[in-house]
VMD Tcl script that draws the C-alpha trace (Angstrom):
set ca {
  {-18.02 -2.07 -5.64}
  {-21.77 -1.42 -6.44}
  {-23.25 1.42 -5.03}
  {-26.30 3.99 -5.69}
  {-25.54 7.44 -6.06}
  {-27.22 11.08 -4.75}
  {-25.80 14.75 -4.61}
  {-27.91 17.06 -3.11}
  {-27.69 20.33 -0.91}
  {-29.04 20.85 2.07}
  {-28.88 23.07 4.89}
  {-28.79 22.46 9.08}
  {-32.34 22.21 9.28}
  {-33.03 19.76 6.85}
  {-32.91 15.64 6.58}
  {-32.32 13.62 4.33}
  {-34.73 10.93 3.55}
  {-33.77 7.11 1.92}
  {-36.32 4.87 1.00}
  {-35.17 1.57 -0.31}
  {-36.90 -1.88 -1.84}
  {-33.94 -3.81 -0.03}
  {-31.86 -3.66 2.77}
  {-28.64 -1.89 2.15}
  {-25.96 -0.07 3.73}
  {-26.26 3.81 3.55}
  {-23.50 6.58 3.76}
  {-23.74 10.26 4.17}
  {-20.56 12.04 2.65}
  {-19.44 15.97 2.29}
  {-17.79 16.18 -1.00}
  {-14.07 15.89 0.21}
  {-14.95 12.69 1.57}
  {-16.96 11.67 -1.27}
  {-13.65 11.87 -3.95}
  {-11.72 10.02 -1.42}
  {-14.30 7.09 -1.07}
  {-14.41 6.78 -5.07}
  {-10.87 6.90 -5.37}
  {-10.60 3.53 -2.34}
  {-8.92 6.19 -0.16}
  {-9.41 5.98 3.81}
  {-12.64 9.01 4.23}
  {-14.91 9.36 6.95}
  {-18.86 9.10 6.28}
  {-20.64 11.86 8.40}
  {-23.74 9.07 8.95}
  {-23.52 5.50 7.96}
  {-26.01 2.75 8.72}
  {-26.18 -0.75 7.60}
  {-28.98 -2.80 7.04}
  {-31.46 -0.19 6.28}
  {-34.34 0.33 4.04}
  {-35.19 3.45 5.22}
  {-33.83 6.10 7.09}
  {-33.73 10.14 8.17}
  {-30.62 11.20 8.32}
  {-29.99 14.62 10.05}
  {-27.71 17.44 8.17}
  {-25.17 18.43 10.80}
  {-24.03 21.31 8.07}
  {-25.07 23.28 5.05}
  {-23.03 21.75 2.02}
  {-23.13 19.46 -0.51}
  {-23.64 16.02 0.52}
  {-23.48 13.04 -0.96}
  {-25.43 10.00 -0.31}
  {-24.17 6.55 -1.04}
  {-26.04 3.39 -1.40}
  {-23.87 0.33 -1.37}
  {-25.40 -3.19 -2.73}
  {-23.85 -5.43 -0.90}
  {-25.10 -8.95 -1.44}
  {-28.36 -7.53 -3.22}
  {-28.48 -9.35 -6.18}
  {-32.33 -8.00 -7.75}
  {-32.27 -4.57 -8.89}
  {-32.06 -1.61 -5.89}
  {-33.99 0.98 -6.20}
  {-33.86 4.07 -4.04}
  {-36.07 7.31 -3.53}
  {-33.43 9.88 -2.51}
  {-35.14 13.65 -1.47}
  {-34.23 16.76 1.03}
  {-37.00 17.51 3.23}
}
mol new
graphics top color blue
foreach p $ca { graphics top sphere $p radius 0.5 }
foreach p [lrange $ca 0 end-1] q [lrange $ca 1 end] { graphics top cylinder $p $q radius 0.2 }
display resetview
């Protein structure tokens, strides 16, 4: 599968903010969850949303998190802008 990656830390207070040039479907992972997504084994995505080109996702936790863009049908070239704010 083709997917965009982020790691980034962030705390309760903060979002994190995708900005896309095509729809995609976006996932919010904690690290534990990111492994097991790479690997193809069953994880649970904090936030997911499909069909997005841009989105705030609340931080329920202060971690590491991981955000994952996946392609899908996309065939041009997706580009994201990934930040904490």
């Amino acid at each position: 599968m083709n997917y965009l990656h982020y790691k980034m830390k962030a705390e309760t207070q903060h979002y994190i903010k995708v900005e896309l040039n095509a729809r995609a479907t976006i996932k919010l992972l904690d690290t534990l969850n990111y492994f097991k997504y790479q690997s193809g084994k069953p994880y649970e995505a904090t936030s997911e949303y499909q069909n997005m080109i841009t989105i705030d996702m609340k931080v329920p936790f202060k971690s590491t998190w991981h955000v994952v863009i996946e392609h899908g049908d996309y065939r041009g070239i997706l580009k994201a802008n990934v930040k904490v704010v």
